[in-house]
Backbone as CSV, one residue per row, in Angstrom:
resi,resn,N_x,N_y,N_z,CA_x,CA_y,CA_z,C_x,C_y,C_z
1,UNK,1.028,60.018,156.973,0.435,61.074,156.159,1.489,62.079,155.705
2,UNK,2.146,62.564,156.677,3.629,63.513,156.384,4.357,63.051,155.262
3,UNK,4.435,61.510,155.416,5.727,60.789,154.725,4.817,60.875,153.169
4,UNK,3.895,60.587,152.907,2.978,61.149,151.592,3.447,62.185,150.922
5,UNK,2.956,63.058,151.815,3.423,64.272,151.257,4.924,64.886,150.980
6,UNK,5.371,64.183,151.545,6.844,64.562,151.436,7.217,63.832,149.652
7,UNK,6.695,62.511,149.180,6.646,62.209,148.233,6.080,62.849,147.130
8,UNK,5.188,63.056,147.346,4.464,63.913,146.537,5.292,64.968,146.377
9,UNK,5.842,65.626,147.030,6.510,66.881,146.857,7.873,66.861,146.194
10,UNK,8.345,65.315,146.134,9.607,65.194,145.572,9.124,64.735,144.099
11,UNK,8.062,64.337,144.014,7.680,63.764,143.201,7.350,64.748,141.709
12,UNK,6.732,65.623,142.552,6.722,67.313,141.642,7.783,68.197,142.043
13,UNK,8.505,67.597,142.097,9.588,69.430,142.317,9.853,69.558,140.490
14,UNK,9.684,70.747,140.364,9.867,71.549,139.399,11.575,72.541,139.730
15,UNK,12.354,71.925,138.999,13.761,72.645,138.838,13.443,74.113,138.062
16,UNK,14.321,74.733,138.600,14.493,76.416,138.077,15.320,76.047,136.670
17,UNK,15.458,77.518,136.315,15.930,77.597,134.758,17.871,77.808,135.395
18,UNK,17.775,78.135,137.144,19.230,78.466,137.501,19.677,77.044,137.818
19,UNK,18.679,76.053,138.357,19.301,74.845,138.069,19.825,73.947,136.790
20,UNK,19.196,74.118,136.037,19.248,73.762,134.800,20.476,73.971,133.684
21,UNK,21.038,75.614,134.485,21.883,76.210,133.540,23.215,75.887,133.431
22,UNK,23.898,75.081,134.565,25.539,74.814,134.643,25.055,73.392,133.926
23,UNK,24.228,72.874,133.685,24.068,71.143,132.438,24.014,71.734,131.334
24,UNK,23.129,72.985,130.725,22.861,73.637,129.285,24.246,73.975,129.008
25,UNK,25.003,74.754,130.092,26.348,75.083,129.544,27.370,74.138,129.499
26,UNK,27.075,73.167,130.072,28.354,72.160,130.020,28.648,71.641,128.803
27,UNK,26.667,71.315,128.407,26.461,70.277,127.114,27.111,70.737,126.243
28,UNK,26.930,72.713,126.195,27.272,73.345,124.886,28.554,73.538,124.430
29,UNK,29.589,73.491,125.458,30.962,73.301,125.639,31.534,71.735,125.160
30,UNK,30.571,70.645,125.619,30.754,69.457,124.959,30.499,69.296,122.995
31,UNK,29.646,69.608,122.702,29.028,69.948,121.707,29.993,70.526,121.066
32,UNK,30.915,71.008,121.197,31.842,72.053,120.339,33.602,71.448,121.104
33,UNK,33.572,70.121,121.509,34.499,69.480,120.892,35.362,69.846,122.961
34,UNK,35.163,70.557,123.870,35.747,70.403,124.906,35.256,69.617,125.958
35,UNK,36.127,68.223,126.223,35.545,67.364,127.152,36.251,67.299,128.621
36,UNK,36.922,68.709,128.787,37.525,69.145,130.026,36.741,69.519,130.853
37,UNK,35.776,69.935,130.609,34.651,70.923,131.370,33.697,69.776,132.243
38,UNK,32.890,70.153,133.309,32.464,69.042,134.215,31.374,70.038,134.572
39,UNK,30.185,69.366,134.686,28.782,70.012,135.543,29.414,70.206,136.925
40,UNK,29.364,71.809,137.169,29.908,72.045,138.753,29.378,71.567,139.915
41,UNK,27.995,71.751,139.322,27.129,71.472,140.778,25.478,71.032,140.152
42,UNK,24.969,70.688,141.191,22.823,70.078,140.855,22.561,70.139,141.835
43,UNK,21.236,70.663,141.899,20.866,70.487,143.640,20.316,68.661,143.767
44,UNK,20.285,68.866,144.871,19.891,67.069,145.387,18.377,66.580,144.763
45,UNK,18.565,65.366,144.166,17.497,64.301,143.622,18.172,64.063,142.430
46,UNK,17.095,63.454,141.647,17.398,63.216,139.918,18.570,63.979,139.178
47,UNK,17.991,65.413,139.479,19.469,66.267,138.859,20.557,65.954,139.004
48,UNK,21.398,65.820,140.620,22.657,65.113,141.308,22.906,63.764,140.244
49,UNK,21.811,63.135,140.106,22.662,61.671,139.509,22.909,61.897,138.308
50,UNK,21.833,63.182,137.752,22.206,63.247,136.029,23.834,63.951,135.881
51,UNK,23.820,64.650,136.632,25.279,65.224,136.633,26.648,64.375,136.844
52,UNK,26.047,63.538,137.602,27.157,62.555,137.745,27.274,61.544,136.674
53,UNK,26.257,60.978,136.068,26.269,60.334,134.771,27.036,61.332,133.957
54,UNK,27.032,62.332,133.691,27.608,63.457,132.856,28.997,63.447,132.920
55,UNK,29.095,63.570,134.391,30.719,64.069,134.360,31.305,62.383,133.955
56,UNK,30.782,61.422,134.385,31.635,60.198,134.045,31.523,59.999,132.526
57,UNK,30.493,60.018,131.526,30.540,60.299,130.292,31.769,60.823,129.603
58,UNK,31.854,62.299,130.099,33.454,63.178,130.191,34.081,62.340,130.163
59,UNK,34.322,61.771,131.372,35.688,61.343,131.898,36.035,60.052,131.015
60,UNK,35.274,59.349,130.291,35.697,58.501,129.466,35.528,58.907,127.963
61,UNK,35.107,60.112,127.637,35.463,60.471,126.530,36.707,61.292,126.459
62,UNK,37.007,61.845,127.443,38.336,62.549,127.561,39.536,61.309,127.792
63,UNK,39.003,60.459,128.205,40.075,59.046,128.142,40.567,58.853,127.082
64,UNK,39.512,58.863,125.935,39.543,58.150,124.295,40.505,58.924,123.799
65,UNK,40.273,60.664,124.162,40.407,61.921,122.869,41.995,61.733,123.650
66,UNK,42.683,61.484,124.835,43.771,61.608,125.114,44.837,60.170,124.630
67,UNK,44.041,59.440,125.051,44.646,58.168,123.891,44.604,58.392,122.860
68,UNK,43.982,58.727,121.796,44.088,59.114,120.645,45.382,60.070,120.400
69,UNK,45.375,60.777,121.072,45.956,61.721,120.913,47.965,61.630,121.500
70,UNK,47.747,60.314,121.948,49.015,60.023,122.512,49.620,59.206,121.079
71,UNK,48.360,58.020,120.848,49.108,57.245,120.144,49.648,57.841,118.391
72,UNK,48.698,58.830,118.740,48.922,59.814,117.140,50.535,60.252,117.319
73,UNK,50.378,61.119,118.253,51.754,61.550,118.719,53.354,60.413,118.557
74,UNK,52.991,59.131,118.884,53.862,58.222,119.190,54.720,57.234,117.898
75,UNK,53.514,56.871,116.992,53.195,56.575,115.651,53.651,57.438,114.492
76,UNK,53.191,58.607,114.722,53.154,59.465,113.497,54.448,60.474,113.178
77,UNK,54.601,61.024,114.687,55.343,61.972,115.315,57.149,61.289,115.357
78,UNK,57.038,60.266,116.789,58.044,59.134,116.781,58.379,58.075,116.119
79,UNK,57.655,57.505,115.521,57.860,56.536,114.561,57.902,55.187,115.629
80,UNK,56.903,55.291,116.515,56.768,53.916,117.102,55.527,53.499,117.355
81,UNK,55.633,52.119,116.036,54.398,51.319,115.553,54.252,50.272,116.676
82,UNK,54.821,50.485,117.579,54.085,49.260,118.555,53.290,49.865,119.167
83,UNK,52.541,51.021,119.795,51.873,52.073,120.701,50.410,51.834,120.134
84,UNK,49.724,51.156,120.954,48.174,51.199,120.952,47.757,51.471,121.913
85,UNK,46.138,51.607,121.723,45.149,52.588,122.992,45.209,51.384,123.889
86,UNK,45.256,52.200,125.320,45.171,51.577,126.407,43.919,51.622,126.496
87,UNK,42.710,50.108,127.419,41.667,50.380,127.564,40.717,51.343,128.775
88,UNK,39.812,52.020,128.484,39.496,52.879,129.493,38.572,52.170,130.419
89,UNK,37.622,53.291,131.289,37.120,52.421,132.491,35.964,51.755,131.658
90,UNK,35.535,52.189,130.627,33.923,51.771,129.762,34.112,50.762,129.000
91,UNK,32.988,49.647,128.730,32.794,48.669,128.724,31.577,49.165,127.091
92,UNK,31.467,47.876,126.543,30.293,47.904,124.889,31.121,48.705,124.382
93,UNK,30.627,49.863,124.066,30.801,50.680,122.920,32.208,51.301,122.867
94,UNK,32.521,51.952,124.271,33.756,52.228,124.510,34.961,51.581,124.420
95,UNK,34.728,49.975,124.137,35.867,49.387,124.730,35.440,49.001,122.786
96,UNK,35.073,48.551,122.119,34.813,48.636,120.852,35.386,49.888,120.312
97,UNK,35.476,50.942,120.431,36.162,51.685,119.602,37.428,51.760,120.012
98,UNK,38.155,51.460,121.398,39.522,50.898,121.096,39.718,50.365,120.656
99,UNK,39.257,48.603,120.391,39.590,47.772,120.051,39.836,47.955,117.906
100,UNK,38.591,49.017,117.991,38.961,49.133,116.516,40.018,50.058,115.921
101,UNK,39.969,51.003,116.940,41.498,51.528,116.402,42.539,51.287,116.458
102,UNK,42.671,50.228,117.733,43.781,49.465,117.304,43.942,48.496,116.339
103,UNK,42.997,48.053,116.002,42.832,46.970,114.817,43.014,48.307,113.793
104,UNK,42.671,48.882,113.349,42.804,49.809,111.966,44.491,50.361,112.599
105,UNK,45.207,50.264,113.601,46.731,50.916,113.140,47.234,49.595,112.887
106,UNK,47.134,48.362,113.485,47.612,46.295,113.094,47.874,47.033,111.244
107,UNK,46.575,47.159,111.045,46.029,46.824,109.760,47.185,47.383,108.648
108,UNK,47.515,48.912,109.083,48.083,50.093,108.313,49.822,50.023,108.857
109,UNK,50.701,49.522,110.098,51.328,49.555,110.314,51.866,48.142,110.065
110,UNK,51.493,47.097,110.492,51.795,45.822,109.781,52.435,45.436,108.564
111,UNK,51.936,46.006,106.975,52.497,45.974,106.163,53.506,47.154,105.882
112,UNK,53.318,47.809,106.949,54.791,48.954,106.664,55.742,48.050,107.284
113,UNK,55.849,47.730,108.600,56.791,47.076,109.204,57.242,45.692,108.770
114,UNK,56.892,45.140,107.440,57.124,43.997,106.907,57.549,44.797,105.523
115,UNK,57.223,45.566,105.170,58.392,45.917,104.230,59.562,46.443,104.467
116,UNK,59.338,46.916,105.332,60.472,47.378,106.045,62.041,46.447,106.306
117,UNK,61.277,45.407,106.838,61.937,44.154,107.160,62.908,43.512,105.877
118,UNK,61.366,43.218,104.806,62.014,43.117,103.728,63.067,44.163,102.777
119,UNK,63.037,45.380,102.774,63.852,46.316,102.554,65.403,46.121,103.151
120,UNK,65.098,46.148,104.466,66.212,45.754,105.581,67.029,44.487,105.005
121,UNK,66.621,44.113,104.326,67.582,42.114,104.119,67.686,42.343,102.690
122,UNK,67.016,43.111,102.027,67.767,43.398,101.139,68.961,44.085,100.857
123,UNK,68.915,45.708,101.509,70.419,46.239,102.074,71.561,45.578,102.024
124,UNK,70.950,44.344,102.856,72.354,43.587,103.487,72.368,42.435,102.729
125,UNK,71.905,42.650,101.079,72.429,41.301,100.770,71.203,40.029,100.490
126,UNK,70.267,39.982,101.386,69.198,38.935,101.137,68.211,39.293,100.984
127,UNK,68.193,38.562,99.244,66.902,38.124,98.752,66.352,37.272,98.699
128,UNK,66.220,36.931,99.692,65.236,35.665,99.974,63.730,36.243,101.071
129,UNK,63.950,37.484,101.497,62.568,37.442,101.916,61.675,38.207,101.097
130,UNK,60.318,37.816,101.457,59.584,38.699,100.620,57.948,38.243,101.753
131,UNK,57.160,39.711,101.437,56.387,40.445,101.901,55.022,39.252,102.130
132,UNK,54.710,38.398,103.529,53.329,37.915,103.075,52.103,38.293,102.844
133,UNK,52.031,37.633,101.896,50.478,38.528,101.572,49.358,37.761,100.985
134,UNK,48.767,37.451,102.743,47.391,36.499,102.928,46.179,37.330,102.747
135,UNK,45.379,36.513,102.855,43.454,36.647,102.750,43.529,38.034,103.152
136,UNK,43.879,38.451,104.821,44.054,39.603,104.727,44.287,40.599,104.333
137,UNK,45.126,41.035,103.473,45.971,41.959,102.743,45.174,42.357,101.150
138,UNK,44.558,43.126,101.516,43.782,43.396,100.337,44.290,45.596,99.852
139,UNK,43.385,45.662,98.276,43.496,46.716,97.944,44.986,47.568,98.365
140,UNK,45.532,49.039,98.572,46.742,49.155,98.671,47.558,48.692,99.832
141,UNK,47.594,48.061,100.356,48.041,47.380,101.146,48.699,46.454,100.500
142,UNK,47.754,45.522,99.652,48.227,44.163,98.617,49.327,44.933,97.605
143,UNK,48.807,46.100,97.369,49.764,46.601,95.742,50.604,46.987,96.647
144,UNK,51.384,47.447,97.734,52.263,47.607,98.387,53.423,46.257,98.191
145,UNK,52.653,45.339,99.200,53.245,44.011,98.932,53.768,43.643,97.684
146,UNK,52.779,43.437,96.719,53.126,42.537,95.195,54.253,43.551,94.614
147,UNK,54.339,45.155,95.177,55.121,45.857,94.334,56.325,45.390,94.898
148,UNK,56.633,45.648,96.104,58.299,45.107,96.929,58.337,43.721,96.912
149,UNK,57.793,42.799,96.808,58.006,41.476,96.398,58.568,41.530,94.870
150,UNK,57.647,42.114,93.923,57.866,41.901,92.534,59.269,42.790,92.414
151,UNK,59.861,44.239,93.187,60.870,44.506,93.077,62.393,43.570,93.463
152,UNK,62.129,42.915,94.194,62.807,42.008,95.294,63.330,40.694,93.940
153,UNK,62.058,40.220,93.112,62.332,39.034,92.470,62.699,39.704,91.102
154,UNK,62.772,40.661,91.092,63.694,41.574,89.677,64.780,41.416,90.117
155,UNK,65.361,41.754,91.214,66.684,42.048,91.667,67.553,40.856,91.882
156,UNK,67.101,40.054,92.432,66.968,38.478,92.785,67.297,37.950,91.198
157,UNK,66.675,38.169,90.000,66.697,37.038,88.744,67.657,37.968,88.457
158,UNK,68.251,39.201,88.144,69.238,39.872,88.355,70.127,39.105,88.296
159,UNK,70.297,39.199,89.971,71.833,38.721,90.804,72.103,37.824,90.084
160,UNK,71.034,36.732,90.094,71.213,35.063,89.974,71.839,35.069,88.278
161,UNK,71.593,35.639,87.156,71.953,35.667,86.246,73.347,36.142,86.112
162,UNK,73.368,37.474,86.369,74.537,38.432,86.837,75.406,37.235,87.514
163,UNK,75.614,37.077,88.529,76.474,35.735,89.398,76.957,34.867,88.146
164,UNK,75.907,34.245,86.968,75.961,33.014,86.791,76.665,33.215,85.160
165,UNK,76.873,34.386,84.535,77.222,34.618,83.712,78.733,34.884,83.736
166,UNK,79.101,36.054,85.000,80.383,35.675,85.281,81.442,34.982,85.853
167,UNK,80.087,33.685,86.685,81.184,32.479,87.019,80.937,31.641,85.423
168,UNK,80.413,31.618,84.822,80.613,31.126,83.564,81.654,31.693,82.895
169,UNK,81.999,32.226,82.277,83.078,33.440,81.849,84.056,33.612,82.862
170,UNK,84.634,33.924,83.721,85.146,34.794,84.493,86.117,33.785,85.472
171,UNK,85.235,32.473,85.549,86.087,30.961,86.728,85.984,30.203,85.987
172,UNK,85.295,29.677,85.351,84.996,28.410,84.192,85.527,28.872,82.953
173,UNK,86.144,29.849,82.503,86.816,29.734,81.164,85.187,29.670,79.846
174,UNK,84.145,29.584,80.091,82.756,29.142,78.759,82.659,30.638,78.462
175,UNK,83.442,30.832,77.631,83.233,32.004,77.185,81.820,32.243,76.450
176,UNK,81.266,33.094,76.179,79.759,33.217,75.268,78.694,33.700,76.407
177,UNK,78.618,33.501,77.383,77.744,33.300,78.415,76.907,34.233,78.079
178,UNK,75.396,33.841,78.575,74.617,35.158,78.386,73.258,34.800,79.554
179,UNK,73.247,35.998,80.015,72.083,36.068,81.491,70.734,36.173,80.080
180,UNK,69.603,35.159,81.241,68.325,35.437,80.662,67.346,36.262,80.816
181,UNK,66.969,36.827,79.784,66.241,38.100,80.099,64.792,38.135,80.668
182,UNK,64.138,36.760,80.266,63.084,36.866,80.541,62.366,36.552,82.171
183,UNK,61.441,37.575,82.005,60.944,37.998,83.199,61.392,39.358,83.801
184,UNK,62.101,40.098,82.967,62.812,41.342,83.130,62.368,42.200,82.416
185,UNK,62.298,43.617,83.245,62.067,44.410,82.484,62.428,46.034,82.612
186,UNK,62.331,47.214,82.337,62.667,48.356,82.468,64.378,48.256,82.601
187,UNK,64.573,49.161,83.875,66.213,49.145,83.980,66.743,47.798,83.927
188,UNK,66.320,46.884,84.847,66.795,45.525,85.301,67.092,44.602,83.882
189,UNK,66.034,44.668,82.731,66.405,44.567,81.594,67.625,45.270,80.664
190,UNK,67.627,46.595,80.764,68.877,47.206,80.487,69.997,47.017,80.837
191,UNK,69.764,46.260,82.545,71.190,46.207,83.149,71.142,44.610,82.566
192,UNK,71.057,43.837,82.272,70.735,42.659,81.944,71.319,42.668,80.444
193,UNK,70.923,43.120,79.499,71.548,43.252,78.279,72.680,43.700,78.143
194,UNK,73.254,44.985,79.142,74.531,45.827,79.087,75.733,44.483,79.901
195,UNK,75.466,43.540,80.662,76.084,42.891,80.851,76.024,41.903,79.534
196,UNK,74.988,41.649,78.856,75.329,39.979,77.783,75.716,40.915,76.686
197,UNK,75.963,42.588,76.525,76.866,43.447,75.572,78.117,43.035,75.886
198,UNK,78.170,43.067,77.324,80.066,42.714,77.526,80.069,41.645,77.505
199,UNK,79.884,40.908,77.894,80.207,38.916,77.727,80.036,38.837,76.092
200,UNK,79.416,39.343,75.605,79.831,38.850,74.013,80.940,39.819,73.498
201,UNK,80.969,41.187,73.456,82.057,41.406,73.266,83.017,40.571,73.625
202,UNK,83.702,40.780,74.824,84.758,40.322,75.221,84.843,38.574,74.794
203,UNK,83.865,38.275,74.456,84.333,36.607,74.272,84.527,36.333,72.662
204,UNK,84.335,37.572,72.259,84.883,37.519,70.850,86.112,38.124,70.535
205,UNK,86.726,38.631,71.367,87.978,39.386,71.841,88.582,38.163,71.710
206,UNK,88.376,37.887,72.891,89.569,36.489,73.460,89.342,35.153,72.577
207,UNK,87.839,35.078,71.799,88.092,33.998,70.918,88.913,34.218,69.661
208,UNK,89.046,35.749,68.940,89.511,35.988,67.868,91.661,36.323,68.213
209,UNK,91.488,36.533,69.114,93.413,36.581,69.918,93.496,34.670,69.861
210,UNK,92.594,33.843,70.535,93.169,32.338,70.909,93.080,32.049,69.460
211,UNK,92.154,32.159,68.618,92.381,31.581,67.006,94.055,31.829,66.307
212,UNK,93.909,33.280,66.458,95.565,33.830,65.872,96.386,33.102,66.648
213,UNK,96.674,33.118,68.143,97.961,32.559,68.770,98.226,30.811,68.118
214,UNK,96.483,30.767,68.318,96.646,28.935,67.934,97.175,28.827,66.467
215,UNK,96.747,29.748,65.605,97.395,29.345,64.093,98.968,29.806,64.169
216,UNK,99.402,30.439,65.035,100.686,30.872,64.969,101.626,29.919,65.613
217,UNK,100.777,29.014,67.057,101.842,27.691,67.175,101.586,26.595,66.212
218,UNK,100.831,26.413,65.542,100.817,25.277,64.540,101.587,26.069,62.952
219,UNK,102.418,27.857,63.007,102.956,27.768,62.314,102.469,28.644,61.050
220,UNK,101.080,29.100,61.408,100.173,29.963,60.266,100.339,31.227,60.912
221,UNK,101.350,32.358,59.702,101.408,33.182,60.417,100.923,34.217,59.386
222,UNK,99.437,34.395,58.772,99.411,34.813,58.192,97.306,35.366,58.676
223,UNK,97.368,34.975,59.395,96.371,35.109,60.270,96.370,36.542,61.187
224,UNK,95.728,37.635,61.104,95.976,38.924,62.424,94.604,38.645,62.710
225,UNK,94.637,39.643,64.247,93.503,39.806,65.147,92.468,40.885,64.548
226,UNK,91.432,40.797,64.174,90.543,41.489,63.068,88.863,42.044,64.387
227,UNK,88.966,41.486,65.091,87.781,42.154,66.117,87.912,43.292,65.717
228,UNK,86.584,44.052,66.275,86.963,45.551,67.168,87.449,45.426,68.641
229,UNK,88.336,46.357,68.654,88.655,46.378,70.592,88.887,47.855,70.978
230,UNK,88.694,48.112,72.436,89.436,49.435,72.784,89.590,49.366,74.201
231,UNK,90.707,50.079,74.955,91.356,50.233,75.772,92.298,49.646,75.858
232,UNK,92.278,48.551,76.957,93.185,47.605,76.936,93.672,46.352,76.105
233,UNK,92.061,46.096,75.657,91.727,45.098,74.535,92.179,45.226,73.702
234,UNK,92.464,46.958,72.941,92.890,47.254,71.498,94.329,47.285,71.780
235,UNK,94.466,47.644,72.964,96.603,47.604,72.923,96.672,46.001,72.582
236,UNK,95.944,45.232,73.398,96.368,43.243,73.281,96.363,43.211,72.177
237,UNK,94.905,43.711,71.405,95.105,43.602,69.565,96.316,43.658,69.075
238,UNK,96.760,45.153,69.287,97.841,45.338,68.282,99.262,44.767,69.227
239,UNK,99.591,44.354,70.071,100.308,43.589,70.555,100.389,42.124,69.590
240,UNK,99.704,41.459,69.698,99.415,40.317,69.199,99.507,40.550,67.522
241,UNK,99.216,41.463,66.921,98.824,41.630,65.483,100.680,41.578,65.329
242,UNK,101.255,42.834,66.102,102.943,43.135,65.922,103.589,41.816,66.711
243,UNK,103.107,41.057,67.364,104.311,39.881,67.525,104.269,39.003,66.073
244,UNK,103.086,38.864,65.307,102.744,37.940,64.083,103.400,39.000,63.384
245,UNK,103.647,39.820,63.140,104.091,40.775,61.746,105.831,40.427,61.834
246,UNK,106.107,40.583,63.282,107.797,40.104,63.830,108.249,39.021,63.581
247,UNK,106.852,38.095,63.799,107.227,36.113,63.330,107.494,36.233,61.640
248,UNK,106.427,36.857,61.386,106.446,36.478,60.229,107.610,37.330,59.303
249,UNK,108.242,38.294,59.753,109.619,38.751,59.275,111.038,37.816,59.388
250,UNK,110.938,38.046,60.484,112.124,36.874,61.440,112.019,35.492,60.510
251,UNK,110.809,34.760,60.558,110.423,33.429,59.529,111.077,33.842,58.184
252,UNK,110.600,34.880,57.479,111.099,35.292,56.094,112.799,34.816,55.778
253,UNK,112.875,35.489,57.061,114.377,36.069,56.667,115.590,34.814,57.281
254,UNK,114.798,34.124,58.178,115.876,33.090,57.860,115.391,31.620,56.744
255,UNK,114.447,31.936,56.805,114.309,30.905,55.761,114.902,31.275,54.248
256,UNK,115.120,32.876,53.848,115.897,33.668,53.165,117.654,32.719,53.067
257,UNK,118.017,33.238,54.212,119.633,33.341,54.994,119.369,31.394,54.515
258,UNK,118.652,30.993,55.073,118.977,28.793,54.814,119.011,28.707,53.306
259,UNK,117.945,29.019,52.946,117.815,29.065,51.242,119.234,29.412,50.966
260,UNK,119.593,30.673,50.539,120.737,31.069,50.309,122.195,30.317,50.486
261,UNK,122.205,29.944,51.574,123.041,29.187,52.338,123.285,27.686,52.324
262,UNK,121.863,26.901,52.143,121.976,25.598,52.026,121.710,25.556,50.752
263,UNK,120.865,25.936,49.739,120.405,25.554,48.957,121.760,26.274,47.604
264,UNK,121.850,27.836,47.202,122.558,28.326,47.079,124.120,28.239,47.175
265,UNK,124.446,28.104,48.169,125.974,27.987,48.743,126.269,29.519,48.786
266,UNK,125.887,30.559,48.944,126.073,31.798,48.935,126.054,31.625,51.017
């Protein structure tokens, strides 16, 4: 009969408004963003366990907000993209929003650290890598990629032209050479033309000097170097123009002196 009533009595206990008040204040402190704070105390029954559900709540939301708050620090601060959330003691939901924030820094740090890469080998020379960009890689992420790839294969049809114009010209003697433009554009085009400006200049230089020298060993000395040139080019000009003006005096004048001499008797 005792043991009844003793139920009954636990069964109705009615908590005070002074029990009640260290959970109202905790919540309201939670509520406004501080998950340091802990229900101090409950008297014994239902209350005791709600408090303890409470404070462990805390304790794994203060897990999250301090991971967060590390890997922000580590990432953003330090510049080290390998740092993801460690998992806390909570399980479903909790362990789901790690898992997604680490999947959303994969997502955002991934294609930094692959351009990066690719940036890096370019520095030093190689263009041969470039940025993958699968199923995954969508919206700016993708225009990231296609932009340093598409910069990479400017630079790349570049070189390869650039290279191939002055081992044409420059080791092979084929004078004329000219890099192809197409697929080029803005500067890379400019720099592209300002090189097939000099390969044609200059191969009209050296074709209009080899014409004169060649008519001058077969004896035609009536031929000068007529290009435009300047610097060094225009001294070779007039070098070449004044050795033909010298032949062709020197020629005059003894063919003068033989005439005279053989033909004459003077």
């Amino acid at each position: 009969m005792s043991r009844t009533i003793a139920e009954k009595d636990e069964t109705e206990r009615r908590y005070s408004e002074s029990d009640l008040r260290p959970l109202l204040d905790t919540l309201t402190v939670w509520r406004d963003g501080d998950f340091r704070r802990r229900v101090p105390h409950a008297p014994p029954g239902m209350l005791s366990e709600i408090r303890l559900l409470l404070n462990e709540l805390a304790d794994r939301r203060e897990h999250l907000a301090n991971e967060l708050a590390r890997v922000r620090r580590e990432v953003v601060k330090e510049g080290r993209f390998g740092e993801r959330l460690t998992p806390g003691p909570g399980v479903g939901s909790w362990a789901e929003s790690v898992e997604s924030v680490n999947d959303l820094i994969d997502a955002l740090v991934t294609p930094v650290t692959g351009a990066a890469d690719v940036i890096d080998a370019v520095a030093k020379g190689d263009l041969n890598r470039r940025i993958d960009l699968d199923r995954t890689a969508r919206g700016e992420v993708r225009r990231l990629g296609k932009a340093i790839n598409g910069m990479v294969d400017q630079l790349a049809l570049f070189t390869s032209e650039v290279t191939r114009v002055t081992r044409d010209v420059g080791t092979e003697g084929k004078l004329g050479g000219r890099a192809n433009l197409r697929g080029m554009s803005g500067s890379w085009r400019d720099l592209t033309d300002a090189v097939n400006t000099m390969s044609g200049r200059v191969s009209a230089q050296v074709r209009d000097i080899a014409v004169v020298t060649t008519a001058v060993a077969r004896g035609d000395l009536s031929r000068k170097v007529t290009v435009d040139a300047v610097g060094e080019m225009f001294e070779l000009k007039n070098t070449v123009n004044t050795m033909v003006d010298q032949l062709s005096a020197f020629a005059e004048e003894v063919t003068r002196v033989a005439r005279e001499v053989g033909t004459e008797g003077q």
